[in-house]
C-alpha positions, 0 to 999 in steps of 0.5 A, spaced: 500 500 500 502 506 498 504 511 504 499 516 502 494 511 503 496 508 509 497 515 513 490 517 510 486 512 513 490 513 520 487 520 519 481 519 517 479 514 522 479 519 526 477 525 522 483 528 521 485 534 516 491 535 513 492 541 517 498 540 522 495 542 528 489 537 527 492 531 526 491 526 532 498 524 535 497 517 534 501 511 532 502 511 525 501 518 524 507 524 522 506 531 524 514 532 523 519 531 517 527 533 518 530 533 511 537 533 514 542 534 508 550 532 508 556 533 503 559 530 498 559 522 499 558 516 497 555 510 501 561 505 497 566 511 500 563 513 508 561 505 509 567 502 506 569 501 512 564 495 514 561 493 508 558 488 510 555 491 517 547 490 515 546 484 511 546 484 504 547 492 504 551 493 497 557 496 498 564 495 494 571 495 497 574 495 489 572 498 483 575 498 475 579 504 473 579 506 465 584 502 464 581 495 466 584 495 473 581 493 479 584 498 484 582 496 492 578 503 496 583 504 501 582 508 507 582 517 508 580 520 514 574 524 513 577 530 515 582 529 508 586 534 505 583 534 498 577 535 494 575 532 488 571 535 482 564 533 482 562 538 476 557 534 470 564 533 467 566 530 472 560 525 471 560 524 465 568 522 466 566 517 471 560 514 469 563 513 462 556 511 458 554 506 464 561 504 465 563 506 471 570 506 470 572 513 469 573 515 476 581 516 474 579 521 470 576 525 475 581 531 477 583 532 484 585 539 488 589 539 494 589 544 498 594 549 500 600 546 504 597 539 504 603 534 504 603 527 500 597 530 496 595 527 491 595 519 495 594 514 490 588 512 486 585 518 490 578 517 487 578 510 490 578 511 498 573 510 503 573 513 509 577 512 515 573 509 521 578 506 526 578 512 531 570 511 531 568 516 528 562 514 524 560 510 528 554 515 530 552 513 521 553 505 523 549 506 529 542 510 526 542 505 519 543 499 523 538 501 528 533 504 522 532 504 514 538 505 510 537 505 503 542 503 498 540 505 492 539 512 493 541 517 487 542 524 488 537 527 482 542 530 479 547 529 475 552 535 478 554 539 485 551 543 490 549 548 488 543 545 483 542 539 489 540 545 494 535 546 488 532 539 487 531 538 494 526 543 494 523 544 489 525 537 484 529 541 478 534 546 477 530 550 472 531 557 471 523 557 469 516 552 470 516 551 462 523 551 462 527 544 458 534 546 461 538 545 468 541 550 472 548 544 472 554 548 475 555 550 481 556 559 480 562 562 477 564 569 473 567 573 479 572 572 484 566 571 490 570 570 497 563 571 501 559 565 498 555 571 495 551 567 490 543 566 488 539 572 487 544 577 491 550 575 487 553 580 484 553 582 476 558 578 474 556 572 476 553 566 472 551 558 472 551 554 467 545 550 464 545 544 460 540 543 455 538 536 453 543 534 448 547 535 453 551 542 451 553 546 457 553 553 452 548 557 455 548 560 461 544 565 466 545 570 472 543 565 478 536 567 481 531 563 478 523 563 478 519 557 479 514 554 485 517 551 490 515 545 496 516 550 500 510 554 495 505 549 495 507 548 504 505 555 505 499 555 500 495 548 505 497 553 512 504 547 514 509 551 517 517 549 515 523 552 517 530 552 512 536 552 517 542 554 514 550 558 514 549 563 511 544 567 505 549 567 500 551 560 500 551 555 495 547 551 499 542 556 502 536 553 496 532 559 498 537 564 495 536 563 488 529 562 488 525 570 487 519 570 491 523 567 497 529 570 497 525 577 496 519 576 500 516 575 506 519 567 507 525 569 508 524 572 513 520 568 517 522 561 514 529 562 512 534 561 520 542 562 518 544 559 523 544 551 524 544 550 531 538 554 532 534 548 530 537 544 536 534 550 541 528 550 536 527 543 539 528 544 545 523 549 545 517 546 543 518 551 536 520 546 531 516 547 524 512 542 520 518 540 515 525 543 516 530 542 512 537 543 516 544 544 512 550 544 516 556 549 516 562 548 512 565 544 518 559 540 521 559 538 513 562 532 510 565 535 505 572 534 503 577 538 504 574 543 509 570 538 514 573 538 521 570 531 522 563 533 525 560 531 521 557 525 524 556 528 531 552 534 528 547 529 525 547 524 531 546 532 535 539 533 531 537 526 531 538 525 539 534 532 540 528 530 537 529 522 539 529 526 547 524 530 546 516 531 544 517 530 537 519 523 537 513 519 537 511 523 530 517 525 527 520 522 520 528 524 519 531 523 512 538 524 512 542 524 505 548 527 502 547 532 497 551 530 492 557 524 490 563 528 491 567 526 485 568 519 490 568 512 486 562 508 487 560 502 483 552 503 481 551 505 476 544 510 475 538 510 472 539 516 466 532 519 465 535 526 461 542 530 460 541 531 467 538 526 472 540 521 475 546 523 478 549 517 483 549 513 489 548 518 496 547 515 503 539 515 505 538 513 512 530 514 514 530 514 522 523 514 525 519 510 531 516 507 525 522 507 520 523 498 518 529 496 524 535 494 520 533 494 514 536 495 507 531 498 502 533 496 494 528 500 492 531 505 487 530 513 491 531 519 489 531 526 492 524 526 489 522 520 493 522 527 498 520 531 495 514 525 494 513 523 500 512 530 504 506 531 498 503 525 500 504 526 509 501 533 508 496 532 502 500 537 497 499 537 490 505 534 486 510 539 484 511 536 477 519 536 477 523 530 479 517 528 485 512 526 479 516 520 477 519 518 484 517 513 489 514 514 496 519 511 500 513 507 503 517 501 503 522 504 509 516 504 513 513 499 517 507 503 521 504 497 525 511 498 528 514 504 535 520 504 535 523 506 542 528 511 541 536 509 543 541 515 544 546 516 538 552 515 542 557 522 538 563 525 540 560 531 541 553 533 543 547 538 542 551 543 547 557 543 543 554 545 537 549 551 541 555 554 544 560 553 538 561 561 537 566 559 531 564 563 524 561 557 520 566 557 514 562 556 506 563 551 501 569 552 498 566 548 493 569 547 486 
């Protein structure tokens, strides 16, 4: 059964509506979604590691270069001295028609000073958890849902995934046959000043459906949004972000939001807010809770946070009022330019990208399950319509599934702590500037 009739008929049978303050708190019902979105990894890199930690969870330990090579991933601490391109050529390079061998190809920046670098083979590495410090990632999708075969919607970087996981397109425009498919470029921006605030100079690129990238446009666009159709039906949501500018600020590149009354009200630039927002009893219907750059996992400029800011957000609603009626969705934005051995379904010159980690944390999310079902960033998108009874948008959530699959709604799971390194109150009282993506 779909997930929307199954939550219809738990609402019905009580004569609910679709508001959120008229939903019974009962088992089986969602009145919370947490999208919490990371950086930059693939589940054959973070979960190397332990390939086999749920059982038959897919996850490679070798992959095939473009000379035929079978080259073993070894290990890197999360916190690495490098980043790798993750730009649509770079897809293209790795993908290789539906090969997947070209990860090789994949250009590599060291940062400044970094000694050693490049190592060996740098595409083909998973992360280093000797020192533990995945564990709070191993223990949420061993005790909850971990899908693997979750594809990032598209085929680029950030900048365009921040724009899929809300709104299910890149395109600048509703009737628009082109993607927004680069991150942006054309002037030196050392404050991360991008979207609809950018200065003149600034473009991004846009693929169109041969698969040229010749055009290109200012970065502020205008289309409906998820956040649209949550304020036409009364659902209040909440976007948490570093900073206005940044390429993982969503909002900022859409108009209507970036100039009107939602950024506002709805738009907080400061992560940690989202823990006292908890604490508080003040979180929103839906939220979406972005990192810094430092509690991110991007390579080259995390600090091995990361995984501790997931577990922080996690261990305050699984501590708090929320938890009995709360979905948590954790995925990462895009693949990072990591090798990884699925290839993706392809729909257009954009979509699919490739695999990013899902974990579905929920008192009802199935126990240790491995979902096989094909996701992507419109599986979201989808299943926060069906919750909340909201039209589709028409984008990536048309043809996406529900992620019904992930729940088990006869079912309460007791909530257990996430053990991290760092807690909510390291996170709260952190008074360090949060760094921007420095995202190439």
């Amino acid at each position: 059964m779909r997930l929307i009739a199954t939550v219809s008929m738990l609402l019905a049978s009580l004569g609910a509506t679709a508001a959120h303050a008229q939903v019974p708190r009962h088992h089986g019902s969602i009145l919370n979604v947490v999208v919490i979105f990371q950086e930059n990894r693939t589940p054959d890199n973070l979960f190397g590691s332990n390939p086999n930690f749920l059982p038959g969870v897919d996850i490679a330990t070798s992959g095939v270069n473009s000379q035929g090579q079978t080259v073993s991933l070894t290990a890197i601490p999360l916190a690495n001295n490098y980043d790798l391109s993750h730009a649509h050529s770079a897809f293209v390079s790795m993908y290789d028609g539906g090969k997947m061998d070209g990860a090789n190809n994949i250009p590599v920046t060291c940062e400044k000073g970094a000694q050693g670098c490049p190592p060996t083979n740098p595409q083909f590495k998973y992360v280093d958890n000797s020192t533990g410090i995945l564990d709070p990632y191993f223990q949420l999708a061993e005790q909850y849902t971990f899908a693997d075969r979750m594809f990032q919607t598209n085929q680029g970087p950030s900048f365009p995934a921040h724009q899929f996981i809300i709104s299910g397109t890149s395109a600048p425009t509703a009737d628009s046959d082109l993607f927004a498919s680069e991150n942006p470029a054309g002037v030196t921006n050392p404050n991360n000043n991008t979207g609809c605030t950018a200065p003149s100079g600034e473009f991004v690129k846009l693929i169109d459906p041969s698969g040229s990238e010749a055009q290109k446009m200012y970065p502020c666009y205008e289309h409906e949004t998820l956040v649209d159709l949550l304020d036409n039906a009364g659902v209040s949501w909440k976007y948490y972000a570093p900073s206005a500018g940044s390429i993982w600020t969503g909002p900022n590149a859409i108009y209507h939001l970036r100039f009107g009354s939602d950024w506002t009200n709805d738009v907080v630039l400061n992560p940690a807010q989202v823990l006292t927002d908890i604490a508080n009893g003040q979180l929103a219907t839906v939220s979406w809770v972005i990192p810094t750059g430092q509690e991110s996992d991007h390579a080259g400029g995390n600090k091995g946070l990361g995984p501790s800011w997931v577990a922080s957000v996690v261990n305050a609603i699984g501590q708090s009022q929320y938890w009995d009626n709360t979905v948590i969705l954790i995925t990462w934005d895009d693949w990072g330019g990591w090798y990884d051995h699925v290839a993706p379904s392809i729909y257009n010159s954009y979509e699919y990208g490739f695999r990013v980690p899902l974990i579905v944390v929920a008192p009802f999310a199935k126990q240790g399950y491995v979902s096989h079902v094909t996701h992507d960033f419109g599986s979201i998108l989808k299943f926060i319509e069906e919750v909340y009874h909201l039209p589709s948008l028409g984008y990536a959530d048309s043809r996406a599934d529900d992620l019904s699959d992930c729940f088990d709604f006869h079912r309460h799971n007791r909530f257990r702590k996430i053990a991290a390194p760092y807690d909510g109150k390291y996170f709260i009282n952190d008074k360090t500037p949060p760094t921007d993506p420095d995202d190439d």
